[in-house]
DRENGU-658330 format. One record per atom (N, C-alpha, C): residue in one letter; x, z, y negated. Coordinates in steps of 0.05 Angstrom, whole numbers, plus 5000, padded with zeros to 4 digits. Each point is the difference from the previous one (the first is absolute). Layout:
BEGIN
AXZY...
END
This chain:
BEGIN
X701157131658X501449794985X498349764996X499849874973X499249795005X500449755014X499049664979X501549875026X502849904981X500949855010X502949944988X499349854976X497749875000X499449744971X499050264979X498050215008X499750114984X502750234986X501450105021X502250144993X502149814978X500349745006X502349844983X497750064973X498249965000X498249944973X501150294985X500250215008X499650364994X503149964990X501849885011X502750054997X500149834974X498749764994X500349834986X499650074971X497850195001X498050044974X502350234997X501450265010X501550224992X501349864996X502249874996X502049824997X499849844966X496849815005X498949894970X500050234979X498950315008X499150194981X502250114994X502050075017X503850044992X501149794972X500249725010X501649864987X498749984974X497249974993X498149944976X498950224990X500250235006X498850184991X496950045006X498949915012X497249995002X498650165024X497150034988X498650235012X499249855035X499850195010X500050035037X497250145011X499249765007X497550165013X501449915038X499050245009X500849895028X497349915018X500749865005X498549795021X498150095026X496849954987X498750115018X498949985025X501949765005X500449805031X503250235008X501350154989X501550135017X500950285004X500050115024X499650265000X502450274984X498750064983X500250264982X500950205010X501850025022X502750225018X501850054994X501450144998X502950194992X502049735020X499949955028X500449885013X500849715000X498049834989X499649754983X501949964979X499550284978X501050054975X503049965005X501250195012X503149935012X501249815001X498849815023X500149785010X501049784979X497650004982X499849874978X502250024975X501050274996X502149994986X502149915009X499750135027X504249905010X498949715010X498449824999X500049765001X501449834966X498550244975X500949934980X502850084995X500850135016X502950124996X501749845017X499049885012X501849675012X500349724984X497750024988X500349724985X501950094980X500050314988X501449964972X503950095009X500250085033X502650015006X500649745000X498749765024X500649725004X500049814963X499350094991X500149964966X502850004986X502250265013X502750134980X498550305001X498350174995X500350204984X500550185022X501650254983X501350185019X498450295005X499650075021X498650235005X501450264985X500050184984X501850204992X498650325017X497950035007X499550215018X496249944995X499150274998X496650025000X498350214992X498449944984X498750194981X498250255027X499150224994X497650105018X498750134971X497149865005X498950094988X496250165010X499650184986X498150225009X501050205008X502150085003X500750295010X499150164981X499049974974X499150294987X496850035000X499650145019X497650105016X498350134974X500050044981X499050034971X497849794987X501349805009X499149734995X498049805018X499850095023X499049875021X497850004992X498050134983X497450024995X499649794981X501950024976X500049914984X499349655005X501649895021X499849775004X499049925025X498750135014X499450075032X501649765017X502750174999X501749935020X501250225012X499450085028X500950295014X501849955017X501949935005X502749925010X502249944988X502349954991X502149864995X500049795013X501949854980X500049585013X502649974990X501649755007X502149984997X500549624986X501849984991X500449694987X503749954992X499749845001X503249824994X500850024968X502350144995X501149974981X502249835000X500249734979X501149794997X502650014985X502449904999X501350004977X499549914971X499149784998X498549954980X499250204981X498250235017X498850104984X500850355000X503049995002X501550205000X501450114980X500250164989X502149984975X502550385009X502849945002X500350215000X501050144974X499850244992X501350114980X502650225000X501849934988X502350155001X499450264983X501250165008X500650284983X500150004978X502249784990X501249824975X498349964987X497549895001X497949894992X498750024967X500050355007X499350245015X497549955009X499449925028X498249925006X497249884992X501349794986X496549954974X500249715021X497549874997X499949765016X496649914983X501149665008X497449854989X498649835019X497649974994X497849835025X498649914977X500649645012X497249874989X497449965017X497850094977X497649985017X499749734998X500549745001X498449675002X500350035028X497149895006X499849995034X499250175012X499650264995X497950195002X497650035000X498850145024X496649964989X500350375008X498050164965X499650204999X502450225014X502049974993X502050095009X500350244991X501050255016X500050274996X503450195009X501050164986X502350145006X499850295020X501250035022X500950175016X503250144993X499250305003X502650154998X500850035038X502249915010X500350015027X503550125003X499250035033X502450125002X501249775026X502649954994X501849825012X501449985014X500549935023X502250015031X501149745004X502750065010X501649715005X500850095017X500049745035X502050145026X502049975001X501750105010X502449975016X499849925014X498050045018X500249755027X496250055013X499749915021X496750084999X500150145021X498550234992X499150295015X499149865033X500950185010X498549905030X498050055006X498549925024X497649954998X498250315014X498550044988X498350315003X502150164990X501150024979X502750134988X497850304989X501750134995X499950334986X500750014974X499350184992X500850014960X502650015008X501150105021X503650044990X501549775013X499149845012X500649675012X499149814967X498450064989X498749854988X502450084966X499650194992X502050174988X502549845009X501750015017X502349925001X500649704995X497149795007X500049754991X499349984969X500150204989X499749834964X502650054988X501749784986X501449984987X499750184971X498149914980X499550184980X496249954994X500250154976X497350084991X500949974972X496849854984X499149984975X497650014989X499550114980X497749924981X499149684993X498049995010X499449674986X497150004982X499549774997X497149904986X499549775020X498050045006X498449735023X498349844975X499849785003X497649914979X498049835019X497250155007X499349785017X496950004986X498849745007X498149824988X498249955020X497849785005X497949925015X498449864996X499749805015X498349704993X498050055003X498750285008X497250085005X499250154975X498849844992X498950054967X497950194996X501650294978X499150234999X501150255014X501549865012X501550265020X498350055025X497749775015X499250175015X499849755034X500850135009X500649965029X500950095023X499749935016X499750185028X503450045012X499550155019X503650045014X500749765004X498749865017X500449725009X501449784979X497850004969X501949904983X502049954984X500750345005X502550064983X501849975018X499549965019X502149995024X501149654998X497949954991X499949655003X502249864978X498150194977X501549974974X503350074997X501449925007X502550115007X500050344997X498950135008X500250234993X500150134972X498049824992X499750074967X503449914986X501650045010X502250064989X501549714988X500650044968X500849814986X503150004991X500850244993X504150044990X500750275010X501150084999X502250295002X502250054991X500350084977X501950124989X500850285017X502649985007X500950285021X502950114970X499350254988X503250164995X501949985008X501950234989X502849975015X499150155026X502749845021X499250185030X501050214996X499050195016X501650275005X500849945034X503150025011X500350025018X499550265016X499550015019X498350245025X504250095003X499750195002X502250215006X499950075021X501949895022X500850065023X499750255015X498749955021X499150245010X497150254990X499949804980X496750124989X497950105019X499350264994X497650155013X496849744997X499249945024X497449824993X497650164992X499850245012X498950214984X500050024975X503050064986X500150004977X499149824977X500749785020X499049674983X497049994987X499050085033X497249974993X498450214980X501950195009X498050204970X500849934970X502349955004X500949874962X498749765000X499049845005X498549795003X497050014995X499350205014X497350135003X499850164968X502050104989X499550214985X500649884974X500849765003X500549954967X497749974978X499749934982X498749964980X500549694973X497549884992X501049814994X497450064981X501049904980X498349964970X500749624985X497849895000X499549745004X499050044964X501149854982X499549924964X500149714990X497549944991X499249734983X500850054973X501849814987X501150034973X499650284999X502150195007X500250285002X497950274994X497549815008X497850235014X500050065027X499250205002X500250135036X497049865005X501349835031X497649895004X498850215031X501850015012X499850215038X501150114998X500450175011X501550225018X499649945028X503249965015X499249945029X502050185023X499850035018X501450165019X500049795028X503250115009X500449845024X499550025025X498350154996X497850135025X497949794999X498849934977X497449755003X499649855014X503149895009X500049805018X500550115036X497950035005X499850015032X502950284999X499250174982X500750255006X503450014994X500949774991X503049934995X500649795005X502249824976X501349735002X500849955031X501950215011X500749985027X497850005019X498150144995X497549945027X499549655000X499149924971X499049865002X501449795008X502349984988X502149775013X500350075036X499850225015X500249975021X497249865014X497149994987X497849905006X501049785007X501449854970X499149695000X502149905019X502550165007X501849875019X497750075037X498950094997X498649995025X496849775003X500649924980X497049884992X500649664994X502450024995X501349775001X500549825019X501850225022X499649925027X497250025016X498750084986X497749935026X497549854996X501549744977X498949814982X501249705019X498149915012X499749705012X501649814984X502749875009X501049884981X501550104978X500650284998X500650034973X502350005009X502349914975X503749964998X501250305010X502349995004X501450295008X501850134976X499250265005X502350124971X502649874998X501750044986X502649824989X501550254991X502150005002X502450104986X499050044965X500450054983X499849984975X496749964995X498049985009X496750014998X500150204979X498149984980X499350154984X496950004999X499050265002X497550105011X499150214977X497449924986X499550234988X497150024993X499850344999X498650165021X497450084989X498849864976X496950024991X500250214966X497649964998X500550154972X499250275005X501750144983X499950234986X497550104986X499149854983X497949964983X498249835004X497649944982X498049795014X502049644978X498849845002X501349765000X498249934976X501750074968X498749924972X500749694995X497349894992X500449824986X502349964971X500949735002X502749974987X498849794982X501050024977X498849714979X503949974979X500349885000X503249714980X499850204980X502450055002X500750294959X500750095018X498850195013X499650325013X503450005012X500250304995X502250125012X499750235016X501250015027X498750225018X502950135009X499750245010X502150175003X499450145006X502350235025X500250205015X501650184989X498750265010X502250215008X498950145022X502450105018X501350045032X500050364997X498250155003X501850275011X500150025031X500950225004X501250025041X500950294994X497650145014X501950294995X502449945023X500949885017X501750045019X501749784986X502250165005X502749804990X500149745023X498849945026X500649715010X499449854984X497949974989X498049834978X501649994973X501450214990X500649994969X501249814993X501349805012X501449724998X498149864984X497050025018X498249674991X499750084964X499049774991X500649974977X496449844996X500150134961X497249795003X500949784982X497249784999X500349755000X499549954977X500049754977X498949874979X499349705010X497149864992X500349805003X498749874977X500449774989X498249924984X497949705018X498749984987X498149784999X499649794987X501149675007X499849834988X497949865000
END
C-alpha cells in the first residue's frame, strides 16, 4: 500500500476522471496491485455514498475467459453498480431501453446475465444455498467504458476504474420457481444461447458457458471474492449482481440500435427474454 498522501492523490484523480470524463494515467509514485486497486475504489465508493447516491448491487466483470487475452486480464474483478446508472425494463416495454452516451469515455455494450437476492447466501454457501438465495434472473446490457485511453490497462486498473462499469439495463425478471433443481439452473444457464445485432446485423454469437463455465458459477465466484475483499460492503437483500459478458464488449457510437435474442434449450431459461436498446 502506498502512503496515505499518495493514496488520497489516486482516489482523487479516479474521482476527477469519473465526474469530467477525462483520461487516467495512474500514478507512478503508487503501487499498481489488485489490492491497492480495491482499496481505492471502495474509498471511491464512500465518497459517492456520503454524497446521496444509492448502491443498487455490482457489476463482475472478466468472467469470459475468451477474452482474457484479448485484453490481458486473467481473473475476474468486481465493481459497484449505482442507481443512477440503472435502468429497469418492464415486459411492457417490450423491453426496448435508452442510454445516453455524454460522459462516456470509449464506451462499449455487454450482453449479460442477471441475479437479484432474496436475502444474501451464507458464507462458503453451495450452488443449492446459493440457488435458494436468488429471488429472480434476467437478461441485461452492462455498458462499461474506461479512462484508460485505448482500452489498455492492467487488472489493477480496471479494478480502479470502477470496474469499467458505466449503466445496466437488466429485462423483465424471471422469478426462480420454488424448489428449483440447482443442477438444473445451472445447465439452462450454461446452455443458453444469445445472438447480439447492431441496427439488425448479427454482430456475436454467445453461449452461457463463456462466462466461467455458467452465469451461476460465476455469480457464485464473485459472492466468494467479495467476501474475501478488505473492506468490501456485505450482500443486501435485493443486490443485483451481474455476471460478465456473453460476448466480447463492442464498441457503441449515438444512432445505433442493438438487440438480442435468448434461446435455452431447457425450459428453466425460456422465460428470459431478449433486449433492444438504442443509443443517444
Amino acid at each position: 500500500m502506498s502512503s496515505p498522501l499518495l493514496f488520497s492523490s489516486l482516489v482523487s484523480d479516479l474521482s476527477r476522471a469519473r465526474l469530467h470524463a477525462e483520461p487516467l494515467r495512474w500514478p507512478a509514485t503508487v503501487p499498481s496491485d489488485v489490492g491497492t486497486a480495491y482499496a481505492a475504489a471502495l474509498a471511491v465508493r464512500e465518497e459517492r455514498c456520503a454524497a446521496g447516491e444509492r448502491a443498487a448491487g455490482y457489476k463482475v466483470g472478466f468472467t469470459n475467459r475468451n477474452l482474457w487475452p484479448r485484453y490481458e486480464v486473467y481473473a475476474p474483478i468486481w465493481g459497484t453498480v449505482w442507481q443512477g446508472g440503472l435502468t429497469l425494463i418492464d415486459a411492457g416495454a417490450p423491453n426496448i431501453g435508452k442510454v445516453r452516451l455524454e460522459g462516456l469515455c470509449e464506451p462499449r455494450i455487454e450482453p449479460e446475465i442477471v441475479f437479484c437476492l432474496r436475502f444474501p447466501p451464507p458464507p462458503a454457501c453451495t450452488l443449492a444455498q446459493l440457488v435458494d438465495a436468488i429471488d429472480w434472473i434476467a437478461h441485461g446490457f452492462e455498458i462499461v467504458h474506461t479512462h484508460f485511453p485505448g482500452w489498455k490497462f492492467t487488472a489493477a486498473q480496471a479494478v480502479a476504474d470502477a470496474g469499467l462499469h458505466a449503466h445496466l439495463l437488466v429485462g423483465h425478471p424471471v422469478k426462480l420457481t420454488a424448489g428449483i433443481a440447482p443442477d438444473a439452473l445451472v445447465q439452462a444457464l450454461a446452455g443458453l444461447r444469445l445472438r447480439l445485432y447492431v441496427d439488425g446485423e448479427l454482430k456475436e454469437e454467445g453461449v452461457g458457458a463463456n462466462v466461467l463455465d455458467g452465469p451461476l458459477q460465476a455469480l457464485l465466484h464473485f459472492v466468494e471474492a467479495l467476501r474475501a475483499t478488505p473492506g468490501a460492503p456485505p450482500l443486501l437483500a435485493g443486490d443485483l449482481i451481474t455476471t460478465g459478458s456473453l460476448t466480447d464488449a463492442w464498441p457503441v457510437q449515438g444512432g445505433q440500435i442493438w438487440h438480442t435474442d435468448i434461446q435455452s434449450p431447457d425450459p428453466v431459461a425460456e422465460d428470459l427474454e431478449g433486449l433492444c436498446l438504442r443509443f443517444e
